[in-house]
N, C-alpha and C positions, 0 to 999 in steps of 0.2 A: 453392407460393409459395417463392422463392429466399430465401432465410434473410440475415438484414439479421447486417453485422460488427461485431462487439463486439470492440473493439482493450482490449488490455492492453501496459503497459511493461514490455519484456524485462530491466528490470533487468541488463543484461549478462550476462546469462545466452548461453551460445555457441549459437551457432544454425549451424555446418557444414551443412549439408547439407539443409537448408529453406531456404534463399532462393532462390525462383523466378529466374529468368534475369531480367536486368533491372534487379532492384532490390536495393540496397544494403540496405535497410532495413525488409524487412518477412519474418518467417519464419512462414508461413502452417503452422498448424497444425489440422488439422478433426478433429486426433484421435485414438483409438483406438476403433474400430467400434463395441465391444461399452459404452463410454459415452454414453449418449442424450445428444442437443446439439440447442437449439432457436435457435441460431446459429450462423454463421462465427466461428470464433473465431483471430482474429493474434495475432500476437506482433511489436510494437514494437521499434527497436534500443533506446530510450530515452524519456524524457518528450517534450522537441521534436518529435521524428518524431511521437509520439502525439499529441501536441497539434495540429499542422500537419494532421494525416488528418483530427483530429475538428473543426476549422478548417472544413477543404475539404468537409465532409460525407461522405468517405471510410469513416470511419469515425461512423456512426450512434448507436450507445453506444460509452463509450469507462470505464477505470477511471483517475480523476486524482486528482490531489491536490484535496483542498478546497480551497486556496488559490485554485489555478488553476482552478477549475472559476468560483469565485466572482469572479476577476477576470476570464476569458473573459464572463461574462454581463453584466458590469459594462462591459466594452466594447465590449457590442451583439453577441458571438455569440450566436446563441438556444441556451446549453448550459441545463437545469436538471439539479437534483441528485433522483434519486429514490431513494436507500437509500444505505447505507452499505455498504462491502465488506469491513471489520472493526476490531474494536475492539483496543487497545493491539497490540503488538507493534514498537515500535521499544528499541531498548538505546544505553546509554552503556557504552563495553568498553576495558578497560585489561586492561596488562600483568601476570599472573598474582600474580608478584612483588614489582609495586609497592607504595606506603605507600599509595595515593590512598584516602580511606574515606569522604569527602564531596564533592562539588561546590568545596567552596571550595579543597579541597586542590590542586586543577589550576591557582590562580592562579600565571601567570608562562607556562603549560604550554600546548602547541599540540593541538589541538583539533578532527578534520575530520568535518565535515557534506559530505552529498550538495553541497548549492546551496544557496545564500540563500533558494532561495523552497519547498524542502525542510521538512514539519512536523518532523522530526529537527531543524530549524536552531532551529523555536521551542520544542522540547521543551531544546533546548541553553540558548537564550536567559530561559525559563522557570524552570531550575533558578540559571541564573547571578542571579535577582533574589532567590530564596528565600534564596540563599547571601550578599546582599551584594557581588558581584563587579556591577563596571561596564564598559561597552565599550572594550575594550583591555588588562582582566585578563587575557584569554586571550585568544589569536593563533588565528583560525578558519580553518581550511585547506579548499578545498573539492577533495573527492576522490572520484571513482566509488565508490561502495558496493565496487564487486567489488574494487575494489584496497585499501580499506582493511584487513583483517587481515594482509595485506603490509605496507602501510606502519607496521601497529604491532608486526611482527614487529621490523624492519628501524631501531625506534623512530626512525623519520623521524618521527613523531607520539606523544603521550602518551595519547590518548585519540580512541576515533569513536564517533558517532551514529550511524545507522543501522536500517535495516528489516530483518527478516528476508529471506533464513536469512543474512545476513553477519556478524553479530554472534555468531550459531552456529557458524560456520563456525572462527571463532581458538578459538573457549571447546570445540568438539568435538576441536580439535587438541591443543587441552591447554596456549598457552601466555596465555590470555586470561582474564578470569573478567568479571562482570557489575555493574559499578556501581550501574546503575540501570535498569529495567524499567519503561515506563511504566505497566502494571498496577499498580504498587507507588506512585506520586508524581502519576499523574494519570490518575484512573480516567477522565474522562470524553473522552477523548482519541482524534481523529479524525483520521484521516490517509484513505488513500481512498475515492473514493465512486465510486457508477454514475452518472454523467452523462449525458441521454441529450439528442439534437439535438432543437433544438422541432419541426421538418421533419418527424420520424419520429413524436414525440408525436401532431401534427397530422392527418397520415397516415395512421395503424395504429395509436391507442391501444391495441387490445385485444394485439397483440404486445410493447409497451411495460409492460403489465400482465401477460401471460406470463411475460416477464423479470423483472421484480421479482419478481412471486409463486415464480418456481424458484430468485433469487438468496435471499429471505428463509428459506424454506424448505429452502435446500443448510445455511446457516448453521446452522437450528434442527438438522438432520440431522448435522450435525458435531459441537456440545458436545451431544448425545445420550448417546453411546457413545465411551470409549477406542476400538475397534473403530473405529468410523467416521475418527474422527483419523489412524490410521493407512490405512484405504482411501485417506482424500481423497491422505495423501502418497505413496501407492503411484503414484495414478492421476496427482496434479502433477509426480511427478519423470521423469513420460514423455518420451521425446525429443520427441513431438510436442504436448506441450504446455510445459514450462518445463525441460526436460534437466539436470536439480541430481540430485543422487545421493538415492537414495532414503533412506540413514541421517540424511542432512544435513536432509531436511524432515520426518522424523519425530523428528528433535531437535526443533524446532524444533516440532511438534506438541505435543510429549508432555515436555516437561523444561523447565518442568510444565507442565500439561495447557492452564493459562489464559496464557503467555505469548502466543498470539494466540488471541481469544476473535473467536468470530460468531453466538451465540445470539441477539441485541440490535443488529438491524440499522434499525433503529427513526430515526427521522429528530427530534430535539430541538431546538426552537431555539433554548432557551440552552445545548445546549451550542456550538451552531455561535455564538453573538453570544457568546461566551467566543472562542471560536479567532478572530472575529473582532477582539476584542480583542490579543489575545495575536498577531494577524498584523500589524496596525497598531504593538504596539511594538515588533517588530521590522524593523519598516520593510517589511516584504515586499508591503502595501496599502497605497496613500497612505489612504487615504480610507475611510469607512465604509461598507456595499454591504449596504442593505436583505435581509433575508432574502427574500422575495419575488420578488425579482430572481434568485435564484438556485436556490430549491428549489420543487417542486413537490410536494408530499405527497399528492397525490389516489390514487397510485399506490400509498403504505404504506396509507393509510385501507381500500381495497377490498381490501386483500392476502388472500386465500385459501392455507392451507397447499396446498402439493403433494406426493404420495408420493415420496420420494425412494427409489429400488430399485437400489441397486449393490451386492445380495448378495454376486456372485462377485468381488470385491474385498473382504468383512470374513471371510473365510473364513480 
């Protein structure tokens, strides 16, 4: 059986020398041999492109943003959500030497998120309520991830939001440090999910249940062991899979260990009718989107662990 694609966003990540002739936008990655793969696995230039694939059916699973996974289904793509891809790991990162010690202290101060429809934007907008700041206390700049520890080198900006490893990337450099970590201000905090087309659901449950059971299962295999933390960024920082320097993702592993957690991939529904909340006030959802409409749990309910065996990577 030809192995069904599971798209991920290249996050700007450089992709030289992976893009097939032809296209602009897709750096096809299958790997490194000696890592077992029960897909195809791409790599996206960015969200849209990922979105459009998993749109077109191109892309069969896809990892989104909750947001967007929840308003694709809301307007009648058959996306559902069946597991989570991990817990906390976005940062608020300012300049090393600035005053800034709270949220409210960046009033007047510019501010950049990926996108408006980015969970960095509601983890922004989340903190801005806690602090008492209102829309227009701070001036919101929307900036690629990859460029922002330039733009706060450069203090074109006071502060970014952000997913890993970009918020790693200024504070490993030495001229950044870390505001806020959403492990620390909002434990229950969801940013990407595995999405998978209802097409493929319908199709081939039992490969839709593979994929969960090895996506649940890499997670439990990873907050295991330090050891394992460091394999998984040995094997991420491949050219053929996401090309980021290998010290840079094992920052971002291991300093400290729970800056992005995947023990707990686990599908909740208050916490998603919380992020639906919190997507609604920041206008990113006009409207409220039935959990049902968007997640199918049949696929964490049946989850079976799998042995995870990538020895010659904790060695």
């Amino acid at each position: 059986m030809h192995p069904e694609i599971v798209g991920v966003p290249e996050r700007g990540i450089p992709s030289s020398g992976t893009t097939p002739a032809g296209s602009s936008t897709l750096a096809y990655a299958q790997g490194n041999p000696k890592v077992p793969q029960i897909a195809q696995f791409i790599r996206y230039s960015g969200w849209p492109e990922l979105k459009e694939a998993f749109i077109a059916g191109q892309a069969k699973a896809a990892m989104l943003t909750a947001p967007m996974a929840m308003d694709l289904a809301d307007k009648g793509i058959p996306a559902r959500i069946v597991a989570l891809g991990h817990r906390s790991g976005a940062v608020i990162m300012v300049r090393k030497e600035s005053v800034y010690r709270t949220f409210a202290d960046l009033k007047g101060k510019r501010v950049a998120i990926p996108s408006r429809f980015a969970v960095d934007h509601i983890f922004v907008r989340r903190l801005m309520k806690e602090h008492g700041l209102q829309t227009g206390d701070v001036t919101l700049v929307e900036i690629a991830p990859p460029d922002m520890p330039a733009a706060l080198l450069a203090n074109a900006v006071d502060a970014y939001a952000t997913g890993e490893p970009f918020g790693a990337k200024s504070e490993m450099d030495g001229y950044a440090r870390i505001l806020y970590m959403t492990r620390d201000v909002w434990p229950t905090y969801i940013c990407c999910v595995l999405t998978v087309h209802e097409d493929l659901i319908k199709s081939n449950r039992q490969f839709v249940q593979l994929l969960v059971d090895h996506v649940m299962s890499a997670g439990h295999w990873l907050d295991h062991s330090p050891s394992h933390r460091t394999a998984a960024a040995r094997i991420a920082s491949d050219k053929l899979f996401f090309n980021q320097a290998f010290e840079l993702i094992q920052w971002v592993m291991e300093r400290p260990s729970d800056r992005v957690t995947y023990g707990d991939l686990r599908l909740m529904r208050d916490e998603f009718n919380q992020l639906m909340q919190l997507s609604l006030d920041a206008g990113i959802i006009p409207h409220s989107i039935p959990y049902e409409t968007y997640v199918d749990e049949s696929f964490m309910r049946n989850f079976r662990i799998v042995n995870i065996n990538l020895e010659e990577y904790t060695r």
